[in-house]
N, C-alpha and C positions, 0 to 999 in steps of 0.2 A: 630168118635169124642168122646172122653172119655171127662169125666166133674164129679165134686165131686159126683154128683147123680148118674152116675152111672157105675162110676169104678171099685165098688168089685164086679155087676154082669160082668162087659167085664173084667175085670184082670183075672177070673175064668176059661174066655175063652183061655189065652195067654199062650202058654209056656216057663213059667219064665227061663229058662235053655239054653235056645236060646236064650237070648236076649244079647244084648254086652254089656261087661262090666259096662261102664257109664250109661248105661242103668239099669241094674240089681241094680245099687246103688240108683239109684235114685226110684227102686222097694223096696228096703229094705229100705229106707231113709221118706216113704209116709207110708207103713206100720206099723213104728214105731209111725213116729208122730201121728199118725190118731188113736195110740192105737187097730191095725189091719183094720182099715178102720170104727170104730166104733164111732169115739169123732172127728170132725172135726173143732172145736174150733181155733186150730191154724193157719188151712187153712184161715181163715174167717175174724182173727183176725189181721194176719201178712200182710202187705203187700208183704212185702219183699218174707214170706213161702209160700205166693199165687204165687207169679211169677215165682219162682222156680218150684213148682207144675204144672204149667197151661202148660209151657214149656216141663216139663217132661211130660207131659200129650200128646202137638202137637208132641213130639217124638218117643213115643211110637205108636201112631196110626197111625204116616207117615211108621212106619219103618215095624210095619204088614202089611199095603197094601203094603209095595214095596215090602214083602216078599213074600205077596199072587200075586203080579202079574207075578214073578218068578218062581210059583209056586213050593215054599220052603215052608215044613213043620215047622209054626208057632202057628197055631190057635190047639189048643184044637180038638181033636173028641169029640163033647158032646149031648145032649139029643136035640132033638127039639126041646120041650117046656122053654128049658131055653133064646136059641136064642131069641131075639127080633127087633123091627127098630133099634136101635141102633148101633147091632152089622151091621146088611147092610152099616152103613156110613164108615165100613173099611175095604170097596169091591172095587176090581182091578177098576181104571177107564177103559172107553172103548179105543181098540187100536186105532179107528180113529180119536178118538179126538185129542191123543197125532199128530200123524202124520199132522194133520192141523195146529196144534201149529208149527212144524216145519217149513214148510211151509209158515207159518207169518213170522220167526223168519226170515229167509234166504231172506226175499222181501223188509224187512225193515232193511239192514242189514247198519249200516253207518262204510266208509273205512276212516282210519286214518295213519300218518306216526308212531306214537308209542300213545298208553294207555295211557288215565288220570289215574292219582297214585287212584283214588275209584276205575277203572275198575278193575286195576291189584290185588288190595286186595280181591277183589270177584271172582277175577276167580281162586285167588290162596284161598280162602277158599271152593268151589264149588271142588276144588281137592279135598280137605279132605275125600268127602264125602265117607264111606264104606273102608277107609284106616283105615291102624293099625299103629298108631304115637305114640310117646314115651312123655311125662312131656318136654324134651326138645325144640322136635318139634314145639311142642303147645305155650312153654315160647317165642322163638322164631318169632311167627309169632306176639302172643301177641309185644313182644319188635319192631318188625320193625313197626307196626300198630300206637302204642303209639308214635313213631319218628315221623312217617308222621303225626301224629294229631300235633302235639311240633311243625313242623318243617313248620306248617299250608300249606302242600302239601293237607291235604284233613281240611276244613272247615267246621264249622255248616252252613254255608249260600250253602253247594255243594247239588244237585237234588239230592245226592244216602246216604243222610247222616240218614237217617231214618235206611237204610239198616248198615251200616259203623257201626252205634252204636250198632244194634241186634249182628252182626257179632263181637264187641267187647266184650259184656256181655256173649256170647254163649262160647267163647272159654275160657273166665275166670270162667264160672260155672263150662265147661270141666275139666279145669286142676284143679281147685280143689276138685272136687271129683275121676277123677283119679288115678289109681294105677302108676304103670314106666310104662302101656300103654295100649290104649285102641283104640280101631274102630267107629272113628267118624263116628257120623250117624248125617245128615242134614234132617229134616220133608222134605216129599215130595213138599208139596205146598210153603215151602217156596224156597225150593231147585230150584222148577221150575220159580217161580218166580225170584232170580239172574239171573239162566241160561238167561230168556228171557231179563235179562240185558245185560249182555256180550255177549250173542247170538249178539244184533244187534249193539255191538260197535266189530270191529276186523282191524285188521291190513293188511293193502294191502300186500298181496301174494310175491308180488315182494318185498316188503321189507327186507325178514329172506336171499334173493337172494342176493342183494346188502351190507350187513354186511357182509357176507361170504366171497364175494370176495374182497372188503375194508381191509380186515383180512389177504389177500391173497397178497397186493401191497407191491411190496417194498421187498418181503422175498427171498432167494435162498434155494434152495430144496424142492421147493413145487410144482413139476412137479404133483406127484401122488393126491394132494389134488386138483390143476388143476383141473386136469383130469377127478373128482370125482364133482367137482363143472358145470364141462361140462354136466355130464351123466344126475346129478339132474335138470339142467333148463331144457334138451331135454327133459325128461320125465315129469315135469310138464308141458310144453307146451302142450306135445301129449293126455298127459293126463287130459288137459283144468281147469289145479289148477290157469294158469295163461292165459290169456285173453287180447286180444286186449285191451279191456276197461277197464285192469288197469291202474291206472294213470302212472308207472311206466313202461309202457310194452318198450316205446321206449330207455329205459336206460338199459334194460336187453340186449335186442338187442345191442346196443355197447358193451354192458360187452361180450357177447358171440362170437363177431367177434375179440373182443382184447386177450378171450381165446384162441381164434383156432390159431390165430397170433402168440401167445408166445407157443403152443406146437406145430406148425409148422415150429420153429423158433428155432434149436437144441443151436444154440449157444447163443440165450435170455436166461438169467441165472434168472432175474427177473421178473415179471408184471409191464408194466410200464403202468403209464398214466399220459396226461398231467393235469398240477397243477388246469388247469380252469375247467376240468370236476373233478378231483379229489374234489375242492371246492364244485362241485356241486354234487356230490353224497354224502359228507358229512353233507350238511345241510340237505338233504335229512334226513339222520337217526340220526340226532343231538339227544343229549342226548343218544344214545346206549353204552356210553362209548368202541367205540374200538380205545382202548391204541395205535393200529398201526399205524394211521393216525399221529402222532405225533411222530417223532426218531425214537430210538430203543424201543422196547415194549420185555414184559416180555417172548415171545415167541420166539425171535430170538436164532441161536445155539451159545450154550455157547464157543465152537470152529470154526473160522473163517478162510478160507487163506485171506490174505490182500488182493491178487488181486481182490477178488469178494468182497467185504470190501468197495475197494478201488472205486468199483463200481456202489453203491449203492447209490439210489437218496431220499434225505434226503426231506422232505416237510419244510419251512421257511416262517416266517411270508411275506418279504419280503420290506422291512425298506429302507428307499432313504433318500436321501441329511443328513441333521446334526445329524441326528437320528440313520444311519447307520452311521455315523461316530463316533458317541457315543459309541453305545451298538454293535455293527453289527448286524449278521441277525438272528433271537432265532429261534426255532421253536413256530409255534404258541399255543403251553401250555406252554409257561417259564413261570420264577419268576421272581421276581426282590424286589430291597431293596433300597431304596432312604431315606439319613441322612444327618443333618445339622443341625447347630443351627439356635433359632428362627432370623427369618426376613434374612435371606441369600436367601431365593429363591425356597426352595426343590417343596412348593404345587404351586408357577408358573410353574417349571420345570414341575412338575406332569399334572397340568391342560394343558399346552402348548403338552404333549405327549396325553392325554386325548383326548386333539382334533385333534389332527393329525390322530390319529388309528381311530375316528369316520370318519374320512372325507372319510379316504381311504382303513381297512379294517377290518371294524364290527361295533356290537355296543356296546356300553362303560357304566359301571358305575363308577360313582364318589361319594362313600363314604366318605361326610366328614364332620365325627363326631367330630373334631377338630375344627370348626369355624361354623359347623351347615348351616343349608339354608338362610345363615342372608346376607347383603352389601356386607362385605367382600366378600364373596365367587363371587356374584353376578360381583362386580370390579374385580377380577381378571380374569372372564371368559372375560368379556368388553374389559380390557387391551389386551388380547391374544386375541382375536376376536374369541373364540371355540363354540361357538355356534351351534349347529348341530340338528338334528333331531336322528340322532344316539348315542346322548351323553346325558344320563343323570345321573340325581344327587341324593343324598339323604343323611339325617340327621344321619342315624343306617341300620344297614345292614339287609338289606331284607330277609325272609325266603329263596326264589328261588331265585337263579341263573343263573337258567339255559337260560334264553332269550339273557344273554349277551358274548361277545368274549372276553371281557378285565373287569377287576374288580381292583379299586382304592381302599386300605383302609387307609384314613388318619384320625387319624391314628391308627396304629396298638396299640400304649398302651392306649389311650381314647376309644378304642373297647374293652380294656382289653383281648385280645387277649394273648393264648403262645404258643411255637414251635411244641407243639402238636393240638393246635387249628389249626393252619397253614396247618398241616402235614395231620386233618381231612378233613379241606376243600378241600384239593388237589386230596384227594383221593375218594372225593365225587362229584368233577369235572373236571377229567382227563383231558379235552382239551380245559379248559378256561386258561387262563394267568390272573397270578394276580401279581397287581403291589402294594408293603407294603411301606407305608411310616414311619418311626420312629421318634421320638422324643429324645435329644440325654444327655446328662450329660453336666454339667458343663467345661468338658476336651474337648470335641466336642465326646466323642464314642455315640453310638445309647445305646439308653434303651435296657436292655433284655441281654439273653443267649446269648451267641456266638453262639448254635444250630442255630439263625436267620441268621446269616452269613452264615453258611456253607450250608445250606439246599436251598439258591437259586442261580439262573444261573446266574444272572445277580447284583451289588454292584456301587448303584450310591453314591458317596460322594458328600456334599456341601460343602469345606473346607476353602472357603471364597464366600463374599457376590456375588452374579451373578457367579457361577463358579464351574460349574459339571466336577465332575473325575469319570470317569467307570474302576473299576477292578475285574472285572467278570469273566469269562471263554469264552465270543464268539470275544472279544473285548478289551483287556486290554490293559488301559494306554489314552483312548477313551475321548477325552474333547469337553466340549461346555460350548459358553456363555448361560445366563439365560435370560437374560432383553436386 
C-alpha cells in the first residue's frame, strides 16, 4: 500500500522503466508536484490532486504485486535495512486463496438470457485490463458509457453504480494523460472485485448456440457453416460446456435434430423451421439484434438464381381480416407512416391497430405526445374498446424500448423528431416495428422531408374524414373505414 508517508522510501524500491506508460506519467506527474516528493502541500490541499494521487498510488501497488506474483522483474534489488512492513503489503497474495475465490465465484454463478447494460460495461472494462489501447479505444468506450447513462440504460438508483462511476472517472484520467497509447492496468483488488461481479452474472451456454443457428435460418449456401454449427454443439456437449440443467438444453436438442435433417436432406437448399418455434427461440434472445429473423438481412448473396429466391420462406407479422386488407402482411420490423388532417381519424385508426397487435401479437406502446395521458386519449381507447394488458401508453418517449413488439409515436413533429432521428432508432432496434404518426399542412401533405415517405414500408393516408388509403409496398391501393 503506498500513501503520502511513505512513497519516496517504496518508489525507491520500483523500477520506474518498467512501468507502463500511464503509469510512468503519473510517476513524473507526483514527482513534480511534490517538488521531488519534498513539499506535499498540494496533495493535502487539492481535493481533486488527492484523488488523482491516491488512485495513482492503488495502481501502482496493484500492478507490482501482480508483477511480483508473475514473477517479473519489478522491485528494485536493494539493501535489507531499507526494506520495511510496508514494503510486505506488496507481496504475491497466496495461490490458495485465489483458487477458493474461484470456487465461490462458479457456485454462486446467476444464468441469464442476455446482460444488464452495468454488467456488459464491466466485463468490457475488466478486458482492458494489461491491453495496449489507443486515445480512440478509450474515447470510444468513454462515448458508448456516456450513451447508456443519457439513454438511463444504466441509473444512479442500479446496485453496480458505485462501480459504473469509478469505471467512468478511470478511463477519463486514462485518456487524459495518455500518449496515442498505453497498457491499461486495472489495481488488483479492485480488478478482482468486478471480476467477482461478472464472475457470478453470465449467460446460459446455450444461448451464443441458438444465435448462431437463428443466423443460420432462412439462407442458401450455408451447408459448411451447418456443418460447423453441428461439430461445435457435439463438442460442447461432450465436453459438458452444456448440461442438462440448462434452461435451454431442450431447444438445443431440436436445433440439432433439424441440423442433421437439412444436411441429410441434399435437396433442402435452406434451414427451415416452423414460424411457432421460430417465435420462440426468438424471444428467447430478444434484444441480440440478429437482422435475420426479419426478410432479407445484410448477409444474404448479393447474387441469387430466382429459383432458390423464389424459395425462400420469408417470416410475417401475419395480419387478418381489415388489417390485412389494408396494409397486407409486413414482416414483423416494418415501418409505417399514418397522415391526415386534424379530427379525420388518423390516432383512431392508430389506436384501433394498437389494439389489435396487442390482443393478437405483442406488446405495444402508444406514444402520445400529441393529446398526452389526458380524456381524450382515455375516450378514444373506450370508443375502440383496446384495452389490453399488452397495450400501453405514455405522454414522451421512453428511454428503452426494448420490452415492446410495436412502438406508436403520435406524433412524430410534437416528438420533434427527424429522418435521421428515425433512421437512429431503427437502427438501435432492428426488430421492433414502429408505427409514425404526422401531422399534416394546410394542403393535407404530412409535416417534414419527403425522406419520411421514402424510408418506410408501409404509407397510410386519411384523405377524408373516416377513410384510410394504404400506398405502400406490401399492399397498395388497401382501404378501410375508420369509425
Amino acid at each position: 500500500m503506498l500513501t503520502a508517508n511513505n512513497y519516496s522510501e517504496q518508489v525507491a524500491l520500483i523500477d520506474y522503466t518498467k512501468l507502463p506508460s500511464n503509469l510512468q506519467k503519473g510517476y513524473d506527474f507526483l514527482k513534480k508536484s511534490t517538488q521531488s516528493y519534498t513539499n506535499w502541500d498540494v496533495y493535502f490541499k487539492s481535493e481533486k490532486i488527492k484523488e488523482v494521487i491516491d488512485l495513482y498510488f492503488s495502481k501502482v501497488a496493484s500492478y507490482v504485486q501482480h508483477k511480483a506474483e508473475a514473477n517479473l522483474p519489478i522491485v528494485k534489488s536493494t539493501p535489507e535495512k531499507i526494506k520495511d512492513k510496508s514494503v510486505q503489503k506488496i507481496t504475491p497474495k497466496p495461490t490458495e486463496a485465489k483458487q477458493t475465490k474461484v470456487v465461490e465465484t462458479a457456485a454462486n454463478t446467476n444464468f441469464a438470457e442476455r446482460l444488464d447494460e452495468e454488467i456488459k460495461i464491466i466485463k468490457r472494462f475488466c478486458n482492458l485490463n494489461e491491453k495496449v489501447k489507443t486515445q480512440e479505444d478509450i474515447m470510444r468506450f468513454i462515448n458508448s458509457l456516456q450513451k447508456a447513462i443519457v439513454e438511463r440504460k444504466i441509473r444512479k438508483t442500479s446496485e453496480y453504480a458505485s462501480e459504473i462511476e469509478y469505471i467512468q472517472k478511470d478511463l477519463i484520467m486514462v485518456y487524459n494523460r495518455m500518449s496515442s497509447k498505453t497498457t491499461y492496468y486495472i489495481p488488483q483488488e479492485k480488478l478482482s472485485h468486478l471480476e467477482s461481479i461478472i464472475g457470478g452474472e453470465k449467460i446460459y451456454p446455450s444461448i451464443q448456440y441458438i444465435k448462431k443457428y437463428l443466423n443460420l435460418v432462412g439462407k442458401t449456401g450455408v451447408k459448411q457453416k451447418v456443418t460447423a454449427l453441428r461439430t461445435q454443439l457435439e463438442n460442447a456437449v461432450s465436453k459438458g460446456k452444456i448440461s442438462k440443467s440448462d434452461k435451454y438444453a431442450d431447444k438445443l436438442t431440436q436445433i440439432h435434430n433439424t441440423i442433421i435433417q437439412f444436411l441429410d436432406t441434399p435437396t433442402q437448399k435452406t434451414l427451415e423451421i416452423d414460424s411457432q418455434d421460430l417465435n420462440g427461440l426468438q424471444g428467447i434472445v430478444d434484444g441480440c439484434n440478429c437482422s435475420s429473423l426479419h426478410g432479407v438481412d445484410d448477409s444474404m448473396p448479393v447474387v441469387m438464381n430466382s429459383m432458390d429466391f423464389a424459395n425462400l420462406q420469408f417470416n410475417t407479422i401475419g395480419l387478418q381480416g381489415k388489417w390485412r386488407s389494408l396494409i397486407g402482411d409486413p414482416s414483423p420490423n416494418f415501418t409505417a407512416m399514418v397522415f391526415g388532417k386534424p379530427k379525420m381519424g388518423k390516432s383512431y385508426l392508430c389506436i384501433d391497430f394498437a389494439g389489435y397487435l396487442a390482443r393478437n401479437h405483442g406488446k405495444v406502446l402508444y406514444v402520445a405526445k400529441e393529446e398526452g395521458l389526458d380524456f381524450t386519449l382515455q375516450k378514444k381507447l373506450e370508443d375502440k374498446e383496446v384495452a389490453h394488458q399488452n397495450l400501453f401508453v405514455a405522454s414522451s418517449m421512453p428511454a428503452d424500448l426494448l420490452p415492446y413488439d410495436f412502438i406508436f409515436l403520435d406524433s412524430v413533429n410534437k416528438l420533434g423528431l427527424q429522418p435521421e432521428d428515425l433512421t437512429a432508432l431503427k437502427k438501435m432496434y432492428p426488430t421492433k416495428s414502429f408505427i409514425y404518426v404526422f401531422q399534416t399542412t394546410k394542403e393535407g401533405k404530412f409535416r417534414g422531408a419527403n425522406s419520411f415517405q421514402h424510408d418506410v414500408d408501409v404509407v397510410i393516408e386519411i384523405p377524408e374524414q373516416g377513410k384510410a388509403v394504404q400506398f405502400g409496398r406490401f399492399n397498395q391501393g388497401g382501404e378501410m373505414g375508420i369509425f
